[in-house]
C-alpha positions, 0 to 999 in steps of 0.5 A: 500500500502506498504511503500518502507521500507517495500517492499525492504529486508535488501540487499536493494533490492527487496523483496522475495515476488516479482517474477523477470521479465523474461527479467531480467533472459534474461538479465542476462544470456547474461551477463554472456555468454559474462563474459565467453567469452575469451579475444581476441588475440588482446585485450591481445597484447594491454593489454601487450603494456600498461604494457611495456609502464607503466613499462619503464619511459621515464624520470626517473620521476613516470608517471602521468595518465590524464595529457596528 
């Protein structure tokens, strides 16, 4: 039985030897559809308000993130 040093390649990860699960392709697959997808309207009007709100200080004093 090989040891796990020898089973992983330098990358750390699984060997050449060693086929991918069908799964893993499917899963793979889903994930890159759903990176592909454009971001919604909605998502873009949000993302715009939060660099409105982080650009104008209320007080003059740098903002602090977490504190609220």
């Amino acid at each position: 039985m090989a040891s796990d040093k020898q089973r992983n390649d330098k990358s750390g990860g699984i060997g050449k030897h060693e086929e991918t699960p069908e799964w893993a392709n499917g899963l793979k697959q889903l994930y890159d559809s759903v990176v592909d997808e454009p971001l919604p309207e909605t998502f873009k009007d949000l993302l715009a308000k939060l660099d409105e709100s982080d650009a104008a200080p209320s007080d003059g004093a740098p903002r602090q993130r977490g504190t609220d």
